[in-house]
C-alpha positions as CSV (number, residue, x, y, z in Angstrom):
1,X,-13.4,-16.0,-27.7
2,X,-15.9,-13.3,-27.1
3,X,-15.2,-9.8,-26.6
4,X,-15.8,-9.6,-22.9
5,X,-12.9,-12.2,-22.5
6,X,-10.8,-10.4,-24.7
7,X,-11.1,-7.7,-23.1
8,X,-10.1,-9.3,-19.6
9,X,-7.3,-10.5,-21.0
10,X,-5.8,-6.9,-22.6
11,X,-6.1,-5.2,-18.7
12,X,-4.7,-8.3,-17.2
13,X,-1.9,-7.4,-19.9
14,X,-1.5,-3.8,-19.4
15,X,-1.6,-4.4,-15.9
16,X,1.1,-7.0,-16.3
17,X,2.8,-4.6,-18.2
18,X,2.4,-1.7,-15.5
19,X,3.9,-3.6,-12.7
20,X,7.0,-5.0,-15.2
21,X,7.2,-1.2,-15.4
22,X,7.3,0.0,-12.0
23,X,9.4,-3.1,-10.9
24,X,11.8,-1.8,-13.6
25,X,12.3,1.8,-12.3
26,X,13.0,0.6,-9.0
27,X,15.7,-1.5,-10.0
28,X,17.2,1.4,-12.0
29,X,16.9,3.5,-9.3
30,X,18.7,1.2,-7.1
31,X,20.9,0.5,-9.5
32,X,22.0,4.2,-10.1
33,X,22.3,5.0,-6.3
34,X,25.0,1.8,-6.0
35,X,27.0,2.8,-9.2
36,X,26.8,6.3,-7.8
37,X,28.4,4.8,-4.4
38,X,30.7,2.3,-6.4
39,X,32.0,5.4,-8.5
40,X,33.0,6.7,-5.2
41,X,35.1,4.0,-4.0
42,X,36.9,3.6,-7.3
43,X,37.5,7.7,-7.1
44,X,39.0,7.3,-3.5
45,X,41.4,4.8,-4.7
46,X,42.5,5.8,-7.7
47,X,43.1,9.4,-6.1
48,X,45.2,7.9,-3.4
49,X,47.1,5.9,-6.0
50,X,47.8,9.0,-8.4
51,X,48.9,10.9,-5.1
52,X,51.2,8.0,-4.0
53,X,53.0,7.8,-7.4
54,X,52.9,11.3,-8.1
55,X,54.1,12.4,-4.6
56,X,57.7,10.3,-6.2
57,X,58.3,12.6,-8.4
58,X,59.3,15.7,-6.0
59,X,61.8,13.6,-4.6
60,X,63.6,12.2,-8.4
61,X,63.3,15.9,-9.6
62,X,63.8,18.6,-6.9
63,X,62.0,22.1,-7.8
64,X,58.4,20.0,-8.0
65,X,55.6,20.8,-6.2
66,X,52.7,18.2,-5.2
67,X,49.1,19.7,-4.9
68,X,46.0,18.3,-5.2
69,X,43.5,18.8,-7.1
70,X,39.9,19.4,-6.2
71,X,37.9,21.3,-8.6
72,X,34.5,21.1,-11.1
73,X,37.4,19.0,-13.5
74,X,37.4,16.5,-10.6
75,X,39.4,15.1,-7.4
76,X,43.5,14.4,-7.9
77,X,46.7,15.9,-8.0
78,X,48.9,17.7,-9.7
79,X,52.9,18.0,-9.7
80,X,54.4,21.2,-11.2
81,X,58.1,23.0,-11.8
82,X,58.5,26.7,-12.8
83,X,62.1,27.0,-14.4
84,X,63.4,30.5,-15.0
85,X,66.5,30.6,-17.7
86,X,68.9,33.8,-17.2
87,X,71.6,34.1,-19.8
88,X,73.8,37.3,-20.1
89,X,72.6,39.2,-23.3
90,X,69.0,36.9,-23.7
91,X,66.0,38.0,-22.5
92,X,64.4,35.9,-19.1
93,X,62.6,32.6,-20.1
94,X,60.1,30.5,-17.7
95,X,59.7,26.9,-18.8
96,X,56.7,25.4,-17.1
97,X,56.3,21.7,-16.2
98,X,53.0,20.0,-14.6
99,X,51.6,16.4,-14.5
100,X,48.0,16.8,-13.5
101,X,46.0,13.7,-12.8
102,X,42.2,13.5,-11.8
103,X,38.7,11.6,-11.5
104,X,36.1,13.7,-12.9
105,X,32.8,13.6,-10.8
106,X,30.7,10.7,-11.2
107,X,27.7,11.5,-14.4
108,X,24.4,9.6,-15.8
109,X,26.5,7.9,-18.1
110,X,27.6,5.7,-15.3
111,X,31.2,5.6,-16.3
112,X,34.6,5.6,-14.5
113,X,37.2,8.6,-15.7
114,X,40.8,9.3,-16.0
115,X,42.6,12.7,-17.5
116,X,46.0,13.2,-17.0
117,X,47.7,16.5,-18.7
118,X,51.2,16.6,-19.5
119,X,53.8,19.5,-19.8
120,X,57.2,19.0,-20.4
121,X,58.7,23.0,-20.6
122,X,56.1,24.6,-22.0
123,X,55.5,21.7,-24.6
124,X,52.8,19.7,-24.0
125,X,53.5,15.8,-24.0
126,X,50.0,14.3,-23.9
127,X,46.1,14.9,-22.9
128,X,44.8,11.5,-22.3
129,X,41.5,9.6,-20.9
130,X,40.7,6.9,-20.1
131,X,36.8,5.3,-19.3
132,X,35.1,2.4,-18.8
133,X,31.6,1.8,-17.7
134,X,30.7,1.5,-13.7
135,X,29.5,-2.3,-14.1
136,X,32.7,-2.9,-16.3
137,X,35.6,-0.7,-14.3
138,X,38.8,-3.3,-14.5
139,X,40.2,-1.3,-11.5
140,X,43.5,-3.0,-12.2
141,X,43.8,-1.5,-15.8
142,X,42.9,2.4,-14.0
143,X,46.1,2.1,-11.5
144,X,48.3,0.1,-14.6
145,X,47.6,3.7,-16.4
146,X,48.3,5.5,-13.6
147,X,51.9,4.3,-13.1
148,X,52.5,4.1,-17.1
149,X,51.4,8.0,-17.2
150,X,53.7,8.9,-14.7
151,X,56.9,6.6,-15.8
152,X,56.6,8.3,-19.1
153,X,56.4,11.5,-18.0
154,X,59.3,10.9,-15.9
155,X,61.5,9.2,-18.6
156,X,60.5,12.6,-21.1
157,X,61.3,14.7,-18.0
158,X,64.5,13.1,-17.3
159,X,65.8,13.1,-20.9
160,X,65.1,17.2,-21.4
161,X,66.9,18.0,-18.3
């Protein structure tokens, strides 16, 4: 093979190459803009489901207070109690309880997030999260966690009062 043909064949590569390429950064591109939109419908749901569970707990343990929770942290909801202890001869205590729940905003690591934050009386019971990637999200195992979070924290709840 002469050099001529050789050389033919190396652009007919690169160009090969080159269109592999482009082909490839439109598929990512598409790619991002439907995990971006599938992140979106697994935050909608899993917000609605931490609300539903959560918005139980004002009625088990009156004093609670649902809000939600929109912030740069991420979209949920948050229960919380502010106990103030008087006793004759003892300075004024406040105990402080809150269950906080959110999705963090989708990121270009393509995943699917959880955080919950516990406080039991000014002690804090857990900080937990929980991810999985967008093209892996079991959505099953994100609203399983949701309703074991809150159980537990109403089990620790119900035993300190």
């Amino acid at each position: 093979m002469d050099f001529e043909q050789r050389l033919q064949k190396a652009i007919a590569r690169g160009r090969r190459t080159g269109d592999a390429r482009a082909r490839a950064e439109a598929e990512k591109a598409l790619t991002d803009k439907e995990l971006r939109r599938l992140h979106g419908q697994y935050r909608i749901e899993l917000t609605e489901r931490i609300e539903r569970c959560l918005g139980k707990l004002p009625s088990c343990f009156p004093g609670f207070e649902m809000k939600p929770v929109v912030s740069d942290r991420g979209w949920g909801t948050a229960v919380t109690r502010d106990d103030v202890h008087i006793r004759p001869g003892q300075p004024r205590r406040n105990r402080f309880s809150r269950l906080e729940m959110v999705v963090p905003a989708v990121t270009d690591a393509f995943v699917l997030e959880l955080t919950a934050k516990a406080t039991i009386r000014n002690k804090e019971l857990f900080n937990r999260t929980h991810y999985q990637r967008l093209d892996e999200v079991d959505l099953h195992a994100f609203t399983e966690l949701v309703d074991l979070w809150v159980l537990e924290y109403a089990e620790v709840y119900a035993a300190k009062s």
